[in-house]
Backbone bond lengths (Angstrom), bond angles and torsions (degrees), N, CA, C in turn:
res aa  C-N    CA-C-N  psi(-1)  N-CA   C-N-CA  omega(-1)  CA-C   N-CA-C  phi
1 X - - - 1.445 - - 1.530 108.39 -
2 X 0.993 126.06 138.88 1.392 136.71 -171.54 1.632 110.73 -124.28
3 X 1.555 113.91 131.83 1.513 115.16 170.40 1.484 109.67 -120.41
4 X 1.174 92.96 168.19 2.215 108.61 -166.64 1.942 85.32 -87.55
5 X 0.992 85.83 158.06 1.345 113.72 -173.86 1.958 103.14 -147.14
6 X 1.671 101.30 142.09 1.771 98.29 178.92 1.209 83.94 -131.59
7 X 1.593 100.79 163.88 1.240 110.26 152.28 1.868 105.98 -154.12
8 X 0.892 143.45 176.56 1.653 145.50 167.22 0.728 106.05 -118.23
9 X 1.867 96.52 148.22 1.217 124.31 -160.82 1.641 97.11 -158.78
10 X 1.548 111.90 138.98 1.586 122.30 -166.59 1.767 95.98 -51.20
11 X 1.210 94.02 145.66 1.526 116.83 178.56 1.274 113.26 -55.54
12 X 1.354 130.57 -37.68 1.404 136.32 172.42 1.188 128.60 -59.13
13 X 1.521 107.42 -55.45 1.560 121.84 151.43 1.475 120.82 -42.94
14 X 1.653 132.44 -48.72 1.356 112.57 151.99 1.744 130.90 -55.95
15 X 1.142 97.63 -25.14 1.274 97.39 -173.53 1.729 121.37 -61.60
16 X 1.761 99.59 -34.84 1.356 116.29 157.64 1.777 119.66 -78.59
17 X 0.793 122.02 18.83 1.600 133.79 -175.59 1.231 103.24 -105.82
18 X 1.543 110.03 -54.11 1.922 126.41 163.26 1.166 117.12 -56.97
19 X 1.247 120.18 -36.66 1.979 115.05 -167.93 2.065 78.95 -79.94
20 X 1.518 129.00 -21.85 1.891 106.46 -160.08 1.592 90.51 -109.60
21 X 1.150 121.38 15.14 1.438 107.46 -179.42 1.355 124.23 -62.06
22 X 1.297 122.33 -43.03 1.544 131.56 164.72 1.573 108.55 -41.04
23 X 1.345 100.86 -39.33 1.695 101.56 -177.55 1.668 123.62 -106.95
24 X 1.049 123.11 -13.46 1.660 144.28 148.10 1.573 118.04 -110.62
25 X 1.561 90.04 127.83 1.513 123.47 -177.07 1.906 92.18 -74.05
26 X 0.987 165.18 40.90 1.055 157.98 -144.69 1.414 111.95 -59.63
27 X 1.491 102.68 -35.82 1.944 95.36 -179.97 1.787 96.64 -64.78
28 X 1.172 116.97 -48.48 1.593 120.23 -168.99 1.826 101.85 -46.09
29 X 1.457 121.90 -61.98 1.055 145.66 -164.25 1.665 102.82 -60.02
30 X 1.063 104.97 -30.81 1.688 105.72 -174.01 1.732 97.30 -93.18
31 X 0.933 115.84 -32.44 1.982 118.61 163.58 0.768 96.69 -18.35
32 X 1.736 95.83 -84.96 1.428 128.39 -126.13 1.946 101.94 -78.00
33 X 1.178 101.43 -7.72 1.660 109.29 -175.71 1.651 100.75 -91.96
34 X 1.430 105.13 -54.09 1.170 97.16 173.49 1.682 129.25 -60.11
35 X 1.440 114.54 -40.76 1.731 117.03 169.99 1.795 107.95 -40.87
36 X 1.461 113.82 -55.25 1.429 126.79 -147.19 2.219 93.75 -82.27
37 X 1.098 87.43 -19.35 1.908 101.05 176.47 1.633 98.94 -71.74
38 X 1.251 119.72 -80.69 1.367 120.92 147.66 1.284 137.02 21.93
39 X 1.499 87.71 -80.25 1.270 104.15 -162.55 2.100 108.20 -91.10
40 X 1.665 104.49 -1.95 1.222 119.97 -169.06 1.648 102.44 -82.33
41 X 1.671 82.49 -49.25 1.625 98.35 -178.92 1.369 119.22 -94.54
42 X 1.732 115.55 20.71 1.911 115.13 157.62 1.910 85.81 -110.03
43 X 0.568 135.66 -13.74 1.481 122.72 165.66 1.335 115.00 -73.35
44 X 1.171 116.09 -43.18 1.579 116.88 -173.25 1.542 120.23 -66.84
45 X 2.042 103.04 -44.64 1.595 110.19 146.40 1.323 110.65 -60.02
46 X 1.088 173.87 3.18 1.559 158.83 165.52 2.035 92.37 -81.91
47 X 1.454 85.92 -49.41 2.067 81.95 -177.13 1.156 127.57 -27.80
48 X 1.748 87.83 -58.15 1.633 124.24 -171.05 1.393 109.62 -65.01
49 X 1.277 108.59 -33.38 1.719 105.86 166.69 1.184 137.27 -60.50
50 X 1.492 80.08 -45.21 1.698 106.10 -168.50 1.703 104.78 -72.50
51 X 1.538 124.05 -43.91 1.226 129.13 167.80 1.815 115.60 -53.52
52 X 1.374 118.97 -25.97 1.224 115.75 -160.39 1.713 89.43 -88.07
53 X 1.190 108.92 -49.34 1.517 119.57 178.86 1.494 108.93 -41.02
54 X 1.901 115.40 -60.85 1.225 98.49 174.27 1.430 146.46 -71.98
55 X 1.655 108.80 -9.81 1.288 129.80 179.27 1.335 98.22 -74.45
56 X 1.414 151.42 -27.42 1.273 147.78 -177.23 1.266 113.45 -88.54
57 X 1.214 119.64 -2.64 1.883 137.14 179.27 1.757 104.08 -62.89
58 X 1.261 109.07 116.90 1.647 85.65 174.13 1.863 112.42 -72.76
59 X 1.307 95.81 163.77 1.759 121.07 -173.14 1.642 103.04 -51.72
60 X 1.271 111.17 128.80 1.550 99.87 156.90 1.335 105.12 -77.88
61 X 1.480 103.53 160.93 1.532 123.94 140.92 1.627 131.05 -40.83
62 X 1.455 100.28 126.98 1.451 82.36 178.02 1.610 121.37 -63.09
63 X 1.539 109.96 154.33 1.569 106.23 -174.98 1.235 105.84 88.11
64 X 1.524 142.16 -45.08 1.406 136.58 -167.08 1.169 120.83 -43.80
65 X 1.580 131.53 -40.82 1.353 124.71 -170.67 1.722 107.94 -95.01
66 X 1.448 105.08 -8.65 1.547 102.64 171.25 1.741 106.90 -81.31
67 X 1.327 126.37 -43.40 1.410 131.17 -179.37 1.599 103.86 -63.27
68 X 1.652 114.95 -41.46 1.585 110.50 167.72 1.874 118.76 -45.42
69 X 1.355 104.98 -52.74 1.487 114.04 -179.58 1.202 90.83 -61.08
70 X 1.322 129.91 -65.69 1.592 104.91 -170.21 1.337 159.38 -77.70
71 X 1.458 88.42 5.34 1.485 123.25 169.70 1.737 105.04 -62.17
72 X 1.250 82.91 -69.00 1.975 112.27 -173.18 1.911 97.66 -53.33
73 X 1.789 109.67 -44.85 1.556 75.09 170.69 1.114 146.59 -110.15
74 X 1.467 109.88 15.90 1.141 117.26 160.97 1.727 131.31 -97.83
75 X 1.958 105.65 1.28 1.513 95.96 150.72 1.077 126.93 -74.67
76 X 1.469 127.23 -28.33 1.828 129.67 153.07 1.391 112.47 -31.08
């Protein structure tokens, strides 16, 4: 189910919205801006998470993730 949504915008700027209507879908165009906005700014919170999460990680040891790799490739 879908609902209308308004918002304003200077009179001039519609006025050029009307002369491209034949050639811009504008309800489509204002979607598709808004989904990709969205979806810019739930990625950007996932970052922010994901960074806070790893900054609270305690420190390895130095050397630890090189002795990890070499553990792992030499039980293969």
């Amino acid at each position: 189910m879908s609902v209308t949504v308004s918002f304003r915008i200077p009179r001039k700027l519609k006025e050029k919205m009307d002369a491209l209507r034949g050639e811009v879908n504008w309800s489509d165009e204002v979607r598709k801006f808004v989904e990709a906005k969205i979806a810019e700014l739930e990625r950007k919170r996932l970052l922010e998470k994901i960074d806070r999460v790893v900054e609270s990680l305690p420190e390895l040891p130095q050397g630890t993730v090189v002795k990890l790799l070499r553990e792992e490739r030499d039980g293969h």
